[in-house]
N, C-alpha and C positions, 0 to 999 in steps of 0.2 A: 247738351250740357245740363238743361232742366233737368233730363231722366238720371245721368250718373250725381249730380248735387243730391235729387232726391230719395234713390236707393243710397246714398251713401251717408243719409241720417242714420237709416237703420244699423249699416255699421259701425256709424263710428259712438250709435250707443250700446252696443253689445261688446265691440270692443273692450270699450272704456272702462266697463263695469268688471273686466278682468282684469285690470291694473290699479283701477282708481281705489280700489278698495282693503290691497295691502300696505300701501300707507296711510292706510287709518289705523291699522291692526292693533299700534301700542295703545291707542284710545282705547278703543273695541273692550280690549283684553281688561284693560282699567276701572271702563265702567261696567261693561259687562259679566267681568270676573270669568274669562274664559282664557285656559290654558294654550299651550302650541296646538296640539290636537285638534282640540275647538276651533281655532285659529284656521287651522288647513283646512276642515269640514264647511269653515263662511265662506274661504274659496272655493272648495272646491264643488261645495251642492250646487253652486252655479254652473261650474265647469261640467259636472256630471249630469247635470239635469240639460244643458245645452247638448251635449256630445248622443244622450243617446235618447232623445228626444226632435233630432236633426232631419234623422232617415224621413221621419213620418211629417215633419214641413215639408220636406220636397214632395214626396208623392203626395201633399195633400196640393200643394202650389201646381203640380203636374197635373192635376183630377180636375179642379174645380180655379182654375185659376190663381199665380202667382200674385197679384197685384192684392187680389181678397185675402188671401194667406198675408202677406206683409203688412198690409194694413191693420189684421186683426192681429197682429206680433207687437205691433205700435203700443195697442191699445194694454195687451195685456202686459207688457211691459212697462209700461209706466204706472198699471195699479200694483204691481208687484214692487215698483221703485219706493212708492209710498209707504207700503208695506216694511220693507227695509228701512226706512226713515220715520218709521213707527218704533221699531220693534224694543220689548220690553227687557228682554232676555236673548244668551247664546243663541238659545232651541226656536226663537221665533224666528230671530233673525237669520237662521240656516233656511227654514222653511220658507223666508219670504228670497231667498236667496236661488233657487231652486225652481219658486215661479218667475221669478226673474228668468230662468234658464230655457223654461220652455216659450216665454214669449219671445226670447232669442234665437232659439233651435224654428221659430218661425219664422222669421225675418230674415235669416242670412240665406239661405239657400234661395228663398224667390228673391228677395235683393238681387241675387248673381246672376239666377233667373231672368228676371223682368231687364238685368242692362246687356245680356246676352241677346233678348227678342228684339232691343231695339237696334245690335249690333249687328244683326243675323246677316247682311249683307257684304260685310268689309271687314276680313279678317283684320287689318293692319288698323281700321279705327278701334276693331273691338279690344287690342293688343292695348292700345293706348288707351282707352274706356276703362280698362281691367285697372292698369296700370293706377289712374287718377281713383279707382274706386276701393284699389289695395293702400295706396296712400293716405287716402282718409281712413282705413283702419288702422292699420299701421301708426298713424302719426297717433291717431288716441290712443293703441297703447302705450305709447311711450310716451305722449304727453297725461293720461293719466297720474300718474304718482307724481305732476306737475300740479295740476287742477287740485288734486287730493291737499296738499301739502296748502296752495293759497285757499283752501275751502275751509277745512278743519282749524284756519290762522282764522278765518273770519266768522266761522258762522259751525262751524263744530263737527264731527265725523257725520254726524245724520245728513246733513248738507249735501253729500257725494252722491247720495242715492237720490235724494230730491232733486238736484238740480235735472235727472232726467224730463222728470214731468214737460220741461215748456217744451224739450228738444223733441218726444214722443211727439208732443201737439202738434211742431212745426211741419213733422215729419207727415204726419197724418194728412194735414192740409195740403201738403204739398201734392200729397200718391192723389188723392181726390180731384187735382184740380192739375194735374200734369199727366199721371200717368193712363193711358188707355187701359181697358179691359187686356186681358191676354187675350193672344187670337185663338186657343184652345181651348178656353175656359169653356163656352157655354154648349160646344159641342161633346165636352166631357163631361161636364156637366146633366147632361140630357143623357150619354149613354157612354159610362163608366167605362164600359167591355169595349168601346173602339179601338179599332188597331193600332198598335205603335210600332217603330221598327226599335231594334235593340241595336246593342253595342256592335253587333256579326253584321246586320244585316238583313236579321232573318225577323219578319211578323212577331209582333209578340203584342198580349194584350195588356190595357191598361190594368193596375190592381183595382179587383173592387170592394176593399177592405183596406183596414190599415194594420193588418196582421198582428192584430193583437198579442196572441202567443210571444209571438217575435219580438216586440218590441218590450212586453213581460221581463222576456229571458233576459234581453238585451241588455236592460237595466238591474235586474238580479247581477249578472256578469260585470259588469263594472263598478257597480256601486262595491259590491264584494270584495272585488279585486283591491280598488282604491280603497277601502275603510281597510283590508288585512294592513296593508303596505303605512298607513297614516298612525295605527295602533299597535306596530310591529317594534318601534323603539320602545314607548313605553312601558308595553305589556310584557314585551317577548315574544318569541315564533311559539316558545314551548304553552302558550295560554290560548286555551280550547278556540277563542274568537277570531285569533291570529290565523292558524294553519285551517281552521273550519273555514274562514273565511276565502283562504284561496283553494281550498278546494271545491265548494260551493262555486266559486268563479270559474276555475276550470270545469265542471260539471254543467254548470248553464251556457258556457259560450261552446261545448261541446255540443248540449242539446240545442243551442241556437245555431250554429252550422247545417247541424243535422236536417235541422226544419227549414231551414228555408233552401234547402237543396232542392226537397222532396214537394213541394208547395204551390201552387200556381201561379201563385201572387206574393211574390216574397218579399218583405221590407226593405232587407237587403239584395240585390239583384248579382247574384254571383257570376254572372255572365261578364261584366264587366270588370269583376275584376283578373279575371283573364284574357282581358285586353291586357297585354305587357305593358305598355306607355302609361296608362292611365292607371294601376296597379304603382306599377314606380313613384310615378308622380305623388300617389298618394301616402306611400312611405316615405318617399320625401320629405312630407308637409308633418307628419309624426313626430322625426325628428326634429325638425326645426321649432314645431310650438312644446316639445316635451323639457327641450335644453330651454327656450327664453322663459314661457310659464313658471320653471322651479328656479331657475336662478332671479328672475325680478320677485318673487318670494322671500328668497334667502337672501340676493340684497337691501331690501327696505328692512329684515332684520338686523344684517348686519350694519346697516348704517345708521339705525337707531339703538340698536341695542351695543354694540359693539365701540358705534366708533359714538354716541351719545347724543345724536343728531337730534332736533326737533322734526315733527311729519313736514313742516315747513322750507326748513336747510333740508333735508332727504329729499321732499320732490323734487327743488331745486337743484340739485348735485344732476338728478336724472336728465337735465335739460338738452344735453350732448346727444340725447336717443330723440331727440326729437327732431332737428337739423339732418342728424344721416338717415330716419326717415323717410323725413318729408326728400330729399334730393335723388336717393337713388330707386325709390317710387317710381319718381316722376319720370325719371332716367332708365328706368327699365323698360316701359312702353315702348321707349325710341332703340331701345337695345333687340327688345324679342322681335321688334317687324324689322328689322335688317339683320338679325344673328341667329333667328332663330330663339326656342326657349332652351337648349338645353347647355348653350355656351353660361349664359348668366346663371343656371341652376349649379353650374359646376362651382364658376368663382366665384358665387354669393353663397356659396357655401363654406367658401375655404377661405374667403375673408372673415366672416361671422366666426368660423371654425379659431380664429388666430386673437381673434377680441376677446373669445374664452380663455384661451388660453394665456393670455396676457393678464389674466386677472387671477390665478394658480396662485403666485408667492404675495398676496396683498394680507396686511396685516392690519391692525386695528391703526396703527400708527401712519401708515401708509399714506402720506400728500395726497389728496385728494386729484394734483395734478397728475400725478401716476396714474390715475385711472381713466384719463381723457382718451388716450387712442383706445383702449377696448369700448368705452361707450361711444365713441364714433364706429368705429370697425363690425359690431356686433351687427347693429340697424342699418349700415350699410351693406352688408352682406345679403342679411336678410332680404331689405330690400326689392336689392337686387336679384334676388333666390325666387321671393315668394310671388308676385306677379307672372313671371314665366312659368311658376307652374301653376298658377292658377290656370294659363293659358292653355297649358299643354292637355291641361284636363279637360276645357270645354273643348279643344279641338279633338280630340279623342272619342266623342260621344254622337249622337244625332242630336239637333237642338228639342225636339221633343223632351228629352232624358234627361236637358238641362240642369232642370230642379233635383233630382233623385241624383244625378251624379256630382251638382255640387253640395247636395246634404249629406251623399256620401262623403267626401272631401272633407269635408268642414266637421265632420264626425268624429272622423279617425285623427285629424289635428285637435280637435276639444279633448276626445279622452287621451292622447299624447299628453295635453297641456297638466290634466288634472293628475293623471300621473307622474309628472314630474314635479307639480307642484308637493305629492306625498310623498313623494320620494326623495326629491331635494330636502321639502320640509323637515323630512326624518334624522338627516345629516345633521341636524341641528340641535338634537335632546331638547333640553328643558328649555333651551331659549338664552342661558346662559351666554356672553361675550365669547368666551373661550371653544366655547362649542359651535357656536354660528359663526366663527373666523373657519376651524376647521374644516364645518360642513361646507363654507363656499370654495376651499379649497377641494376639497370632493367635488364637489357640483361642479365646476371648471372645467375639470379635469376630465370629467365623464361627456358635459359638455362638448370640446373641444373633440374627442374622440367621435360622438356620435354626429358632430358635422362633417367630420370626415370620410363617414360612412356615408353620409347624404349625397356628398361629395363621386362617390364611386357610383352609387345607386344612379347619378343622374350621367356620369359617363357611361352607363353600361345601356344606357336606352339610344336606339338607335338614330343617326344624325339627319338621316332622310326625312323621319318620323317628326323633327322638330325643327326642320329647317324655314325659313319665311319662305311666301308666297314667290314667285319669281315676278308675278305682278299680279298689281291690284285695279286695275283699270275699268275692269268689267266684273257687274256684279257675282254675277254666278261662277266662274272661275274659283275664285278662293273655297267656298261652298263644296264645290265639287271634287279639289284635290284633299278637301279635308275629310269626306265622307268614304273618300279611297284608302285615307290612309287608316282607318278608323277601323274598316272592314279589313286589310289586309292585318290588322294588329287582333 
């Protein structure tokens, strides 16, 4: 329990700083003097700087040890927090936003890492490991715009970013004085080029680089992408920055396929994503952080700007995402090691799916009480969704791969996130009541469809593939059926 409490600082301050920081936004905007636009860019350079900055934590946690990767995630996360809690202007505070992202793009992958190594023996405790380690993210983001709301009543929007600082510290102390060395580190360490096996099965060597190139493109291609889609309402498609912008995106993530096909050591390791299970899993987790990231966007506008809320009453309204959280977290562990992961990915999809959808005809006017089952229903879903497939992903892999295949994960859920936050956020024009009632009427509705889709994605992966152990008794057993099934996908 020391090691999941300890890797689960690091989450739940990466988490946090995805949520904690859209209800601060009307502040931000006020003293800042920064538009909607501006607004998506404070979210989103985190989100972008985490998403494609991910790949290259794992394989660095993979090379040289996940424990030294997370530790130095701590550190630079909480100078980057201060940073943010300095910041003078828009333009700093996007860039202190950003480092922020890459001291997170460090931390989450060996986090899942490091509680993976110490789970390595017992699939059904790692089930429940996962579970208590998705719960503490999980529960900060949606106690976020909780925190945000009693921070900003006491001590002002800067507040939300400082308060990292003692959590970083605690965190630090903790890895130092809890966590062991990885057992691969120092032999990685000493000879990079050691063997690994892959996703098949088959020898494959460690990277001895961090594919620079790759990770170039990577961040050309998304950043691109998200900046066309955030400046697409108010510029227009027809304005050179708009359609340059997504063709540039499509042109680099073209040329970044290209290369890391052809490559030795590729950032992204395309092997795996032709594992079927672990490919799914991973769209999965796209849609789930694309639909919550835009709509808890559009709702902290909408409930300030719309319905006139202070950041105070807004976090507080949120407090319902905090309860179906925290309960079907906890409740998914005990669900995936006796059902399997792909039961709870179906209906935590389709409950999540119905809480969107319950929030379609809401108006400015709309009782606050009306909104109680969707903000129970959404995070219970979730929940419920997101831990099994966390699982499904680590049993899908060699535990060598751990790191690389959950920075893959956590990658494609970050740029999910940041694109729905510019894309939801667009629903929304100038910021305007009238327009941010509509836009969340959009965003619902698109919502509510694309969990549906999760929905099918995670019935069509096959039930053998994700069924629990038959037992857990003896160490090596679970080990052994998951390395089968890994190979056969």
């Amino acid at each position: 329990m020391r090691v999941v409490g300890t890797v689960s600082v690091g989450f739940v301050v990466t988490q946090l700083d995805v949520t904690i920081v859209n209800i601060a936004l009307a502040r931000i905007a006020t003293d800042l003097h920064a538009n909607v636009a501006g607004l998506q860019w404070i979210v989103d350079a985190y989100t972008l700087a985490f998403a494609v900055l991910m790949l290259s934590g794992g394989v660095l946690g993979d090379r040289y040890g996940a424990r030294r990767m997370y530790a130095a995630g701590l550190v630079a996360f909480a100078l980057a927090s201060l940073a943010c809690g300095l910041a003078a202007n828009p333009a700093l505070l996007i860039a202190a936003r950003a480092l922020q992202g890459a001291g997170a793009a460090a931390m989450l992958p060996n986090s899942l890492a490091l509680l993976n190594e110490a789970c390595r023996h017992e699939r059904s405790l790692r089930a429940r490991a996962v579970g208590f380690w998705t719960a503490a993210g999980a529960i900060s983001i949606a106690a976020g715009p909780i925190a945000g709301g009693l921070l900003i009543a006491a001590f002002g929007w800067r507040s939300i970013f400082l308060v990292n600082l003692p959590l970083c510290a605690a965190g630090l102390a903790a890895t130092l004085a809890w966590i062991p060395a990885s057992r691969n580190a120092s032999s990685v360490a000493a000879n990079p080029a050691a063997n690994d096996t892959n996703t098949a099965g088959a020898p494959a060597q460690r990277p001895r680089s961090l594919d620079l190139r790759g990770q170039l493109l990577a961040i050309v291609a998304l950043t691109a992408f998200t900046g066309a889609v955030i400046e697409w309402r108010p510029l227009g498609f027809a304005h050179w920055a708009v359609w340059g912008g997504f063709v540039l995106a499509l042109a680099a993530g073209a040329a970044f396929i290209a290369l890391e096909a052809r490559i030795e050591a590729p950032m992204l390791p395309l092997a795996m994503l032709r594992n079927r299970i672990f490919s799914t899993a991973v769209l999965f987790g796209v849609c789930v952080n694309l639909t919550y990231y835009g709509t808890v966007f559009v709702l902290a506008l909408f409930l300030q700007h719309a319905r006139g809320q202070s950041p105070l009453q807004a976090g507080l309204t949120f407090i319902p995402l905090t309860g179906g959280f925290l309960l079907s977290n906890i409740a998914s562990g005990h669900v995936v090691a006796r059902y399997g992961t792909r039961l709870p990915m179906i209906g935590g999809a389709l409950v999540a799916g119905l809480g969107y959808a319950l929030l379609i005809p809401v108006s400015a006017n709309t009782p606050l009480i009306a909104l109680l089952a969707a903000f129970l229903l959404i995070p219970s879903g979730m929940g419920l969704a997101v831990p099994a497939m966390t699982t499904t992903v680590l049993a899908s892999v060699e535990p060598a791969r751990a790191g690389t295949a959950s920075a893959l994960l956590n990658t494609a859920r970050q740029a999910g996130g940041a694109v729905g936050v510019a894309a939801f956020g667009a629903f929304t024009g100038s910021g305007a009541a009238a327009q941010v009632v509509s836009g969340l009427h959009a965003d619902t509705a698109i919502s509510a469809m694309l969990l549906l889709v999760a929905a099918c994605l995670a019935w069509s992966m096959r039930a053998d593939s994700t069924a629990p152990p038959r037992s857990t008794s003896r160490a090596r057993a679970p080990r052994v059926r998951e390395n089968a099934r890994a190979n056969q996908s």
